[in-house]
Every structure is written in C-alpha cells, then in structure tokens.
C-alpha positions as MATLAB code, in Angstrom:
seq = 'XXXXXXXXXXXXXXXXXXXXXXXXXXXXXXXXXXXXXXXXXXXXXXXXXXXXXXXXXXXXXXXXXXXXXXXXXXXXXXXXXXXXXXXXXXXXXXXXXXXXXXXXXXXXXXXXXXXXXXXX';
ca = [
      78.479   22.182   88.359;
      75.900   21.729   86.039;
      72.960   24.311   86.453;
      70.757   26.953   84.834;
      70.818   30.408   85.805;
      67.960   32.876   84.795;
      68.161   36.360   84.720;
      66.077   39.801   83.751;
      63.776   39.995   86.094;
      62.883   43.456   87.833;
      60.430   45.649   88.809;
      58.048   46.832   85.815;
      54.739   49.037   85.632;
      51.646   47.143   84.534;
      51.634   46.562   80.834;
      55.101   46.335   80.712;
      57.556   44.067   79.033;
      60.526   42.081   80.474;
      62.838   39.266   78.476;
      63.994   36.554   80.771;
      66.602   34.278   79.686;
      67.535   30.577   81.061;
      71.083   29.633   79.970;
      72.455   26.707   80.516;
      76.324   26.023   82.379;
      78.412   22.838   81.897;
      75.705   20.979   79.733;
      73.791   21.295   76.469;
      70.663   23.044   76.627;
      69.864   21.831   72.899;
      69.492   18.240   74.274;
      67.021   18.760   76.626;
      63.135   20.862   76.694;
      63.139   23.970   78.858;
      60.004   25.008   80.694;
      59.627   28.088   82.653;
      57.731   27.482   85.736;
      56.871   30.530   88.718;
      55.852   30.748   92.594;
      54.213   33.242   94.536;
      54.287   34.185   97.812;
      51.793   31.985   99.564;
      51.105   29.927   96.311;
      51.944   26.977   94.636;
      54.844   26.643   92.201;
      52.597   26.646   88.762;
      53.910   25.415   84.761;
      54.062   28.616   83.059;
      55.679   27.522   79.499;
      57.775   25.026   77.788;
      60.038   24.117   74.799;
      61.058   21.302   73.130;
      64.595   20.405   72.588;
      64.026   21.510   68.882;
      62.249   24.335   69.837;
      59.242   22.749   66.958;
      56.759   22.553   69.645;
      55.392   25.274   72.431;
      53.086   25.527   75.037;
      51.764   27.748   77.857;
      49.448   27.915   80.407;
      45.688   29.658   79.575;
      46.736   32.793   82.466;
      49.649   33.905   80.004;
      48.815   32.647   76.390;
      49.197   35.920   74.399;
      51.096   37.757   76.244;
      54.508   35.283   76.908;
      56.281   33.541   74.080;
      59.426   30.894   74.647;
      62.049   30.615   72.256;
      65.576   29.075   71.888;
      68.896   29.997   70.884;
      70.918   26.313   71.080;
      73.789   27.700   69.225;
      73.718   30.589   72.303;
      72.968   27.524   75.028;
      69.957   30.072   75.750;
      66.016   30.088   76.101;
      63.967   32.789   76.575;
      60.662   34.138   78.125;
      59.518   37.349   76.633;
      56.704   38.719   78.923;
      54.009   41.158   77.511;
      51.550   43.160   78.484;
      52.517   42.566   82.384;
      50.011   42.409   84.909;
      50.116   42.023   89.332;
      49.279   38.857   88.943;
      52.281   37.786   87.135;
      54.201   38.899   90.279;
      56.383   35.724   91.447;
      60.224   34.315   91.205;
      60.278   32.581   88.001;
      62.492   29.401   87.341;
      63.515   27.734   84.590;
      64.327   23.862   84.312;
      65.393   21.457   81.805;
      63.957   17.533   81.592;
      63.657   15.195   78.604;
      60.510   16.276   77.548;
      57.841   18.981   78.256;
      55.590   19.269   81.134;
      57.791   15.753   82.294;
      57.117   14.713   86.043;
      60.376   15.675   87.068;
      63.646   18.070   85.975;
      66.831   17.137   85.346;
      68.269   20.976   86.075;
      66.829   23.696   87.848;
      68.134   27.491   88.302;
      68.233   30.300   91.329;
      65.310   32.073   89.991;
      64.295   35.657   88.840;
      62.293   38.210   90.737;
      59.439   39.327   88.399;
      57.451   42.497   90.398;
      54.578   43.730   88.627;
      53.050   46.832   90.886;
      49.188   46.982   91.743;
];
C-alpha cells in the first residue's frame, strides 16, 4: 500500500532533542511536499511544518520557529523533523503527510503517527 510511516518519537526531559523521520513506502516522496502536522489530547490537529518537493522552500508555525527545522533526503525517500529545545507543550502524536503543495487543503498520504512526550 502506499503510506508514510514516522518514527522517533519518545519520551524526553524538557530541553531535549528528538529527530523524527517521515519515509515514504511504495511512492516517491521527492514528488510531493511533506508537512508535519501534531494533535493533542483534547486539541485540535494543528500545521506544525512543511517542505516543498525540492526541499527550496520551508515553513513553520510561530509556537516552534527556532527550535524545529524540516529537511529532506529524496535520494533516502526520507524527511525529517529535528525538534530542539523541547518543551510540555510540544507533547502530542505527530503525523506526517504528503500533498502537492504546502499547507494544501487536503493530503494525498498520511502515516500512523509518533508519540512525542515532553514531561512537566
């Protein structure tokens, strides 16, 4: 089937630093932009990043510019989410999905999720 699976999530201590990384199985990931988007318990499912196919163009949301940065690997089929400076807040099962363009309407793929637990 065609699908993206994330992984390295965990548990980490405030201030911490996790990599997650979004690969991509039985497509290209290099045709498509990747965002990374996460949910809370109780909360809405919020945009956290995205890159373009090319991986020319980033963005983030304000709560995580700084700290996060998105990158590519096409020739890997890979994108990743490396996570500084790790606070509570950032507590939720993060997702990864790939549309056509960034911050698009709708996704074309979407993975399982990663657990991301960031301690009080």
């Amino acid at each position: 089937q065609l699908q993206l699976v994330e992984s390295g999530g965990g548990l980490v201590q405030p201030g911490g630093s996790l990599r997650l990384s979004c690969a991509a199985s039985g497509f290209t990931l290099g045709y498509y932009a990747i965002g990374w988007f996460r949910q809370a318990p109780g909360k809405e499912r919020e945009r956290v990043s995205c890159i373009s196919t090319s991986g020319g163009m980033m963005g983030y949301t304000d709560s995580v510019k700084g700290r996060f940065t998105i990158s590519r690997d096409n020739a890997k089929n890979t994108v990743f989410l490396q996570m500084n400076s790790l606070k509570p807040e950032d507590t939720a099962v993060y997702y990864c999905a790939a549309s056509n363009r960034c911050w698009a309407a709708a996704s074309d793929y979407w993975g399982q999720g990663t657990q991301v637990t960031v301690p009080s």
